[in-house]
C-alpha positions, 0 to 999 in steps of 0.5 A: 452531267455525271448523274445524267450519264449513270442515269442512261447507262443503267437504263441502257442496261436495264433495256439491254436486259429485258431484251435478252429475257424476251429473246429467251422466254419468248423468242421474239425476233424483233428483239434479237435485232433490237439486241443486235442494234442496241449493240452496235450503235455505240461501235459505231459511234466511236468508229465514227470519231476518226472519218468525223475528224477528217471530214472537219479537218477539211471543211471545220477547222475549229471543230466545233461539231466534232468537239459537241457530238464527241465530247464523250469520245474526247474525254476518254482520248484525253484522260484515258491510259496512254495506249487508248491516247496513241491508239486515238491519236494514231486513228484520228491522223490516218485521213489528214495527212499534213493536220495537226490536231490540238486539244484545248483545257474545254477538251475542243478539238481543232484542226491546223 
């Protein structure tokens, strides 16, 4: 899974760069949207994790989804220092008022 991730990560980049060259060389606006959208999928991503949780909170309480489709988001909630820890725990809580989330050994997510 390690391998897989550094894998896309450099292809990420990778792509991340030729786009800028053909913003640069060629000034192709397609590119520039493409750049803007590469971009902001992955804010996105993370921004989603909060409304997900309170979504599931509600209807999927053992979080199931959410702990498949943000497992990466979890791991850095879970292993990360302890301000990104507060910060996320703080985020996810905001649209549950009365849930408590718990986070078992797996890193799976459920709501009580």
């Amino acid at each position: 899974m390690n391998i897989l991730l550094a894998v896309l990560a450099a292809a990420f980049a990778a792509f991340c760069v030729w786009l800028i060259v053909r913003i640069v060389n060629r000034r192709e606006r397609w590119a520039k949207w493409m750049l803007a959208t590469m971009l902001l999928l992955p804010v996105l991503y993370v921004t989603s994790f909060g409304p997900a949780c309170w979504i599931s909170s509600r209807l999927q309480p053992s979080g199931t989804i959410v702990s498949t489709v943000y497992s990466p988001v979890i791991r850095v909630w879970v292993e990360g220092p302890l301000t990104i820890q507060e910060l996320m725990s703080r985020y996810v809580q905001v649209g549950m008022p009365g849930h408590r989330v718990t986070i078992d050994g797996g890193y799976g997510v459920e709501f009580k």
